[in-house]
N, CA, C and O of each residue as an XYZ file, in Angstrom:
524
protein
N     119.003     60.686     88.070
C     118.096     61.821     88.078
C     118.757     62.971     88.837
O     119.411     62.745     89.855
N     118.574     64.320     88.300
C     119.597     65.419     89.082
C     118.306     65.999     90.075
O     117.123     65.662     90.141
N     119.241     67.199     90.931
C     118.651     67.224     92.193
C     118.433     68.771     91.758
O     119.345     69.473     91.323
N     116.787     69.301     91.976
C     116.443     70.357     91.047
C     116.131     71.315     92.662
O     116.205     70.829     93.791
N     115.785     72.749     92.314
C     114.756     73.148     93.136
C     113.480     72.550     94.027
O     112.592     71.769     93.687
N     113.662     73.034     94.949
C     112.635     72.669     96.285
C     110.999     73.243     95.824
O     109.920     72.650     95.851
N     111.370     74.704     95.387
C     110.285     74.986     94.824
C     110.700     76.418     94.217
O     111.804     76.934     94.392
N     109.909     76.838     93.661
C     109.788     78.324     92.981
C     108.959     79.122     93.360
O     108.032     78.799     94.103
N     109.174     80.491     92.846
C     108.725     81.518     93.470
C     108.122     82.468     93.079
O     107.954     83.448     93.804
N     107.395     82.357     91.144
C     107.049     83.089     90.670
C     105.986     84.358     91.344
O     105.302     84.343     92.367
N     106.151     85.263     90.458
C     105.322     86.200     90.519
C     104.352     86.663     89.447
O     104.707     86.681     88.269
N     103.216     87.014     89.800
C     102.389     87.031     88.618
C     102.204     88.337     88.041
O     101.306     88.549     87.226
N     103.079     89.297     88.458
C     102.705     90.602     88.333
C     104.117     90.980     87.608
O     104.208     92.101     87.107
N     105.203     90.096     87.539
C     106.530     90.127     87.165
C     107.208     88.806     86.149
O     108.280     88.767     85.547
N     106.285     87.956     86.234
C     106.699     87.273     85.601
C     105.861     86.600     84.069
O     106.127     85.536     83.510
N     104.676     87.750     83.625
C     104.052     87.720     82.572
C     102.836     87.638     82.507
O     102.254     87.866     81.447
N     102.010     87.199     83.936
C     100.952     87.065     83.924
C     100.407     86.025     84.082
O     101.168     85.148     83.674
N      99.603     85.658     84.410
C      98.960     84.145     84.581
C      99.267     83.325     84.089
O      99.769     82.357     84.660
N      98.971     83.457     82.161
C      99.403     82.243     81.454
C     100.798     82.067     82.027
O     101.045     81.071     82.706
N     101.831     83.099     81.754
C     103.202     82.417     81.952
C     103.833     81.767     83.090
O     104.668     80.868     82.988
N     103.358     82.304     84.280
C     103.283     81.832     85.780
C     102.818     80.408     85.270
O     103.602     79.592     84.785
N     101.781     80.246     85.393
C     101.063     78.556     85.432
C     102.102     77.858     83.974
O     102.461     76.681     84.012
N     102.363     78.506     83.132
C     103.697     77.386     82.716
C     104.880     77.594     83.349
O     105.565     76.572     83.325
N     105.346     78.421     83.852
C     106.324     78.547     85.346
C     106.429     76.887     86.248
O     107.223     75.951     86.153
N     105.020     77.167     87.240
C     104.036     76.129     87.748
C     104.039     74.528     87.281
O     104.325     73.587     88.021
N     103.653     74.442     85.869
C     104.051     73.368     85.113
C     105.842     73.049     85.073
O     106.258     72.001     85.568
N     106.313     73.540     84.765
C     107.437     72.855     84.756
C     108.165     72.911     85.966
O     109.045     72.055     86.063
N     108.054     73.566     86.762
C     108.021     73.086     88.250
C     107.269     71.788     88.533
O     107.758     70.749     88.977
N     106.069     72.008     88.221
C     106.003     70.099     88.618
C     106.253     68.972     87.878
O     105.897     67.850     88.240
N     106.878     69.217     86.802
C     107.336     68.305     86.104
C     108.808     67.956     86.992
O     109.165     66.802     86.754
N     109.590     68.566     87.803
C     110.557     68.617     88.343
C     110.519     67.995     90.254
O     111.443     67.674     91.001
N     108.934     68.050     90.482
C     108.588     67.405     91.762
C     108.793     68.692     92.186
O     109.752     68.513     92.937
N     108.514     70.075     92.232
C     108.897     71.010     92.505
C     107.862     71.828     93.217
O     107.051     72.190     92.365
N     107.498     72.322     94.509
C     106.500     73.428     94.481
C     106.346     74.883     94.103
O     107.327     75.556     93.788
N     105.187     75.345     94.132
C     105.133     76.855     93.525
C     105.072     77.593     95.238
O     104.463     76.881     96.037
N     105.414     78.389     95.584
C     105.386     79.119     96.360
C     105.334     80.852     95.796
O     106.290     81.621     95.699
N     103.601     81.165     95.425
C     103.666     82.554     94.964
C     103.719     83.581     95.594
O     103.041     84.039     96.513
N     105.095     84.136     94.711
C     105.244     85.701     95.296
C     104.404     86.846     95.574
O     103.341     86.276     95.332
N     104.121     87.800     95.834
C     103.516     88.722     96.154
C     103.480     89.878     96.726
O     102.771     90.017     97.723
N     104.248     90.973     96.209
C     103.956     92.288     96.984
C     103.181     93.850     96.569
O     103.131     94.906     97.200
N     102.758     93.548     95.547
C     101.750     94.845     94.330
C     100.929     95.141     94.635
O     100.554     96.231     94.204
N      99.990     94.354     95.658
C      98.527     94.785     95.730
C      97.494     94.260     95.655
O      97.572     93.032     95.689
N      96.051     94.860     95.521
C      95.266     93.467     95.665
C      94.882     93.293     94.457
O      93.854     92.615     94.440
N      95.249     93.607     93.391
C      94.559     93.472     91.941
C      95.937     91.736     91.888
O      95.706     90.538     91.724
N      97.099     92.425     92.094
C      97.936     91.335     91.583
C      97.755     90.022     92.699
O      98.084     88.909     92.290
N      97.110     90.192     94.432
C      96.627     89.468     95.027
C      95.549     88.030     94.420
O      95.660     86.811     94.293
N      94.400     89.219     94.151
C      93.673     88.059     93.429
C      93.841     87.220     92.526
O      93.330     86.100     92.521
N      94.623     87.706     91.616
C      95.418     87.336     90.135
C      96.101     86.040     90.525
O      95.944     85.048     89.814
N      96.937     85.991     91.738
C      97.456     85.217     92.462
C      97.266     83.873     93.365
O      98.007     82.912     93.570
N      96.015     84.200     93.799
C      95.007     83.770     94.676
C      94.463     82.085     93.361
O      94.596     80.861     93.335
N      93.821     83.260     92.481
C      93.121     82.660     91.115
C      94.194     80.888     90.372
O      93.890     79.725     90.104
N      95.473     81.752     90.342
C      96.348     80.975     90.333
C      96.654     79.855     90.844
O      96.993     78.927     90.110
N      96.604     79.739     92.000
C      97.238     79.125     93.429
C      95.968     77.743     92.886
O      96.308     76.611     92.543
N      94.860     78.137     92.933
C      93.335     77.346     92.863
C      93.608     76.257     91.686
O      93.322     75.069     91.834
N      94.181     76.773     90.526
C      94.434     76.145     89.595
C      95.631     75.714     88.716
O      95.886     75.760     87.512
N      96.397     75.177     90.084
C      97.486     74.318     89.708
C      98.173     73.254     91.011
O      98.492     73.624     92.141
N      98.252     72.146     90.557
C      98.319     71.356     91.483
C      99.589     71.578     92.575
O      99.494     71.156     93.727
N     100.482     72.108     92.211
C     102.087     71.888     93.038
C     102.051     73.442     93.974
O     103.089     73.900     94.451
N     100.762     74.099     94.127
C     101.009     75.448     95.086
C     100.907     75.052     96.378
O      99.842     74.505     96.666
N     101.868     75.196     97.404
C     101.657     75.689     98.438
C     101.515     76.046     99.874
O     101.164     75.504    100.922
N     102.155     77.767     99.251
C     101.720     78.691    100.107
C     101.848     80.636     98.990
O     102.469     81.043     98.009
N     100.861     81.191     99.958
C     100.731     82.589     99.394
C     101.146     83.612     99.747
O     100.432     84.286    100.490
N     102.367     84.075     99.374
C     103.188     84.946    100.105
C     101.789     86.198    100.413
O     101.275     86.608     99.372
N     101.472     86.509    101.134
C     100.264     88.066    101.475
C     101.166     89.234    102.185
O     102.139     89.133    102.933
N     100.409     90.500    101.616
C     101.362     91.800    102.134
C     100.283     91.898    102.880
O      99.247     91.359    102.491
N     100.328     92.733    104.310
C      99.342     93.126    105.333
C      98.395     94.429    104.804
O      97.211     94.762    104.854
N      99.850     95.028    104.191
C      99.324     96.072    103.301
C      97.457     96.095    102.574
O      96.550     96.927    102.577
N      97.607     94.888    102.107
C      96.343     94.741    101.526
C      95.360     94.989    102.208
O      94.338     95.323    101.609
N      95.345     94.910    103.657
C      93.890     95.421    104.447
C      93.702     97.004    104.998
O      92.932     97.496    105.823
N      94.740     97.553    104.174
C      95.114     99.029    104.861
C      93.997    100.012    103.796
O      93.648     99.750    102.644
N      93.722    100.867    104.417
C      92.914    102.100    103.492
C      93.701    102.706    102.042
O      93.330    103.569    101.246
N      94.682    102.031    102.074
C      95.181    103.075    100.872
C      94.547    102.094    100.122
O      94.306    103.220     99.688
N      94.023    101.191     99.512
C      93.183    100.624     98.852
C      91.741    100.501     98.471
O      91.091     99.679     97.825
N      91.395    101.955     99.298
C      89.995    102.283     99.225
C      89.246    102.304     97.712
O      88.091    102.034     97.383
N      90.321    102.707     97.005
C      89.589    102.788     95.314
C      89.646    101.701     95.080
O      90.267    101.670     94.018
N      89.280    100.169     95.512
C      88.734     98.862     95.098
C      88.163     98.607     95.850
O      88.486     98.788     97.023
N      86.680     97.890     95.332
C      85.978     96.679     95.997
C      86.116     95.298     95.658
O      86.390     94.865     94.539
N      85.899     94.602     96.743
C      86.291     93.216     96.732
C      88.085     92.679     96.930
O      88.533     91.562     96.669
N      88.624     93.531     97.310
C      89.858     93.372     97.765
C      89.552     92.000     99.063
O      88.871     91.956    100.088
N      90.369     91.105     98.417
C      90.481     89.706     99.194
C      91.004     89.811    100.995
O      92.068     90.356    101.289
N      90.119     89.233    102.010
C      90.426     89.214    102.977
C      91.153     88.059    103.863
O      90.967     86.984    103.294
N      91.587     87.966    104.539
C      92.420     87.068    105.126
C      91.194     86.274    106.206
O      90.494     86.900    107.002
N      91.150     84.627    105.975
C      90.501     84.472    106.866
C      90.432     83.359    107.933
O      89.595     82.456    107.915
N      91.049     83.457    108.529
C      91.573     82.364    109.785
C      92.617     81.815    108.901
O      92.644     80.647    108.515
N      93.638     82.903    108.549
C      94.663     82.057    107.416
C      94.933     81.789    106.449
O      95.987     81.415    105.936
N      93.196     82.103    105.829
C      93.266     81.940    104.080
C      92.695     82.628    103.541
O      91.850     83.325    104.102
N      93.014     82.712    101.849
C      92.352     83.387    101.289
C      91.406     83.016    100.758
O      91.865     82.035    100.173
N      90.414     83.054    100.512
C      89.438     82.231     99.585
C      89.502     83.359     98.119
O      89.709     84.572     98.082
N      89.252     82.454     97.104
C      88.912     83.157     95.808
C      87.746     83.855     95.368
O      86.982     82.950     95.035
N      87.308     84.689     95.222
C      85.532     85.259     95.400
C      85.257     84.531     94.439
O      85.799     83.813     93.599
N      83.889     85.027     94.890
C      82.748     83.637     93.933
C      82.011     84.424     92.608
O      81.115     83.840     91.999
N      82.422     85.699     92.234
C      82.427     86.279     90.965
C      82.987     86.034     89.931
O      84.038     85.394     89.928
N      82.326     86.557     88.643
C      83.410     86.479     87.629
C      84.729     87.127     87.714
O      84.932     88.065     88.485
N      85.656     86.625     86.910
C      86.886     87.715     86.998
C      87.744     87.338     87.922
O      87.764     86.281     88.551
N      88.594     88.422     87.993
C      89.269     88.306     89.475
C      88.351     88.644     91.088
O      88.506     88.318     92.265
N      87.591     89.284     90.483
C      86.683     90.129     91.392
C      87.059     90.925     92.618
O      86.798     90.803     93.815
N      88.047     92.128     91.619
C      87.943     93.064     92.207
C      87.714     93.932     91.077
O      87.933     93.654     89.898
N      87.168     95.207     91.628
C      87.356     96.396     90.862
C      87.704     97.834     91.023
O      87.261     98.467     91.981
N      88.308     98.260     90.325
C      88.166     99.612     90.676
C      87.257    100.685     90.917
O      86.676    100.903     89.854
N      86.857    101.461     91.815
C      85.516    102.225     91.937
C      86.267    103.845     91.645
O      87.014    104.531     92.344
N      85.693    104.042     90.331
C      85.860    104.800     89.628
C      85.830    106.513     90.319
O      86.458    107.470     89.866
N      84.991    106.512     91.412
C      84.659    107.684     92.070
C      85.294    108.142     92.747
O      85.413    109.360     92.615
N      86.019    107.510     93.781
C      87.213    107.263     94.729
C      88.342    108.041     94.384
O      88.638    109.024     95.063
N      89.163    107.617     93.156
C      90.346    107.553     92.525
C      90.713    109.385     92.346
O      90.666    109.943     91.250
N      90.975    109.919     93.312
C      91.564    110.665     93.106
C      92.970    111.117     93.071
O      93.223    112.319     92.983
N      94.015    110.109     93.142
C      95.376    110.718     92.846
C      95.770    109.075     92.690
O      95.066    108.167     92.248
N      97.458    109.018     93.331
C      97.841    107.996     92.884
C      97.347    106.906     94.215
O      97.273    107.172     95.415
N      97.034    105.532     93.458
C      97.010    104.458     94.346
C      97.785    103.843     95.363
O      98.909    104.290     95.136
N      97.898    102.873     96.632
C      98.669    101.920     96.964
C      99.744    103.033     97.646
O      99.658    104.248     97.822
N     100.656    102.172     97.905
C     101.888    102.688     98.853
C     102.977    103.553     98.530
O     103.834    103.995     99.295
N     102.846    103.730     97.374
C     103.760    104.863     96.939
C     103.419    105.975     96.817
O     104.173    106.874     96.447
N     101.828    106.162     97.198
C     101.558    107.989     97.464
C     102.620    108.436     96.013
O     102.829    107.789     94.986
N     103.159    109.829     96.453
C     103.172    110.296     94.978
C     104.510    109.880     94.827
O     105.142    110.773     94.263
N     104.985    109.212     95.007
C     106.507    109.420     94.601
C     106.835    108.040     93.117
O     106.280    106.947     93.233
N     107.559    108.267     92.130
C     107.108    107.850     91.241
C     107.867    106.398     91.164
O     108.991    106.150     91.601
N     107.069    105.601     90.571
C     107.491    103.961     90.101
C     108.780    103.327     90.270
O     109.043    102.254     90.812
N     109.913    104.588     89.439
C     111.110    104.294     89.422
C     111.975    104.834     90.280
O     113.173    104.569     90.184
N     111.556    105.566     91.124
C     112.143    106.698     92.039
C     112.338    105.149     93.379
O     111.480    104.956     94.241
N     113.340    104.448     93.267
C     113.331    103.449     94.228
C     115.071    103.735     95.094
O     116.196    103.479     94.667
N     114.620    104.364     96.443
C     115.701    104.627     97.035
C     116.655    103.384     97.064
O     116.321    102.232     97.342
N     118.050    103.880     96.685
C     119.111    102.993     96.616
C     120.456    103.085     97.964
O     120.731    104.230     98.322
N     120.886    102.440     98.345
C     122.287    102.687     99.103
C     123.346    102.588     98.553
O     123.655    102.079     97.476
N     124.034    103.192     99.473
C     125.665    104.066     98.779
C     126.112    102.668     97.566
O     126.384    103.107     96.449
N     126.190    101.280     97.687
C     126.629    100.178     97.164
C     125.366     99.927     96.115
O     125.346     98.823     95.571
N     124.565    100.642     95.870
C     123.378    100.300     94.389
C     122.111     99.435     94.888
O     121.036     99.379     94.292
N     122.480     98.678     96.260
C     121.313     97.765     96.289
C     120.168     98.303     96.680
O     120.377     99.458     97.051
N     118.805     97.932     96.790
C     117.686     98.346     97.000
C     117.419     98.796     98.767
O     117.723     98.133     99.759
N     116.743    100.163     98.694
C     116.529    100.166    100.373
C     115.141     98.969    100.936
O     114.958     98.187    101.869
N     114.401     99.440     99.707
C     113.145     98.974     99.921
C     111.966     99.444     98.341
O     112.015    100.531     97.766
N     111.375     98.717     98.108
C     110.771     98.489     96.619
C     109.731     99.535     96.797
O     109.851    100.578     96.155
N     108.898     99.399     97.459
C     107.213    100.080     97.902
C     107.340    100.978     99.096
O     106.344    101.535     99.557
């Protein structure tokens, strides 16, 4: 028998979305493998994540940005809280969060205005920092 990964690291916001993550997940545990989910987008891709974690046997731990409890997230309710350590999954349909439509006046989250792809690089190409 060969000697595979410890565990993986999908992301659900990068790697297709739920369905494809949880077959990610699956064949990680077909391998004795854990999921250890990634996470740095926010709290829409938080919960998405969260949701995940609940429904598959080989998760865990949840990578969390602190970010998520900061005000620039004011245009959602139900943004998931941290609580003595964990997250719990809300007890709504959905992911249960949403966007509050009234709020939303410019751009969301941590990039204020500067745009998606605009990702400062150093002199050698690699990344300074994503968000």
């Amino acid at each position: 028998m060969g000697v595979g990964s410890q565990y993986v690291r999908p992301d659900v916001g990068l790697a297709g979305g739920l369905t494809h993550t949880r077959k990610i997940a699956a064949i990680a545990e077909s391998f004795h493998s854990a999921v250890v989910t990634h996470n740095f987008l926010g709290p829409v891709l938080t919960a998405a994540a969260v949701h995940l974690d609940t429904a598959i046997p080989n998760f865990v731990v949840q990578e969390y940005a602190r970010t998520d409890e900061t005000d620039r997230w004011s245009g959602f309710e139900g943004v998931l809280q941290r609580q003595g350590g964990y997250l719990l999954p809300p007890e709504v349909p959905g992911l249960g969060i949403r966007l509050v439509d009234t709020t939303v006046d410019g751009p969301l989250g941590p990039l204020g205005d500067r745009p998606l792809h605009d990702i400062p690089l150093r002199e050698d190409g690699s990344i300074v920092y994503a968000v």
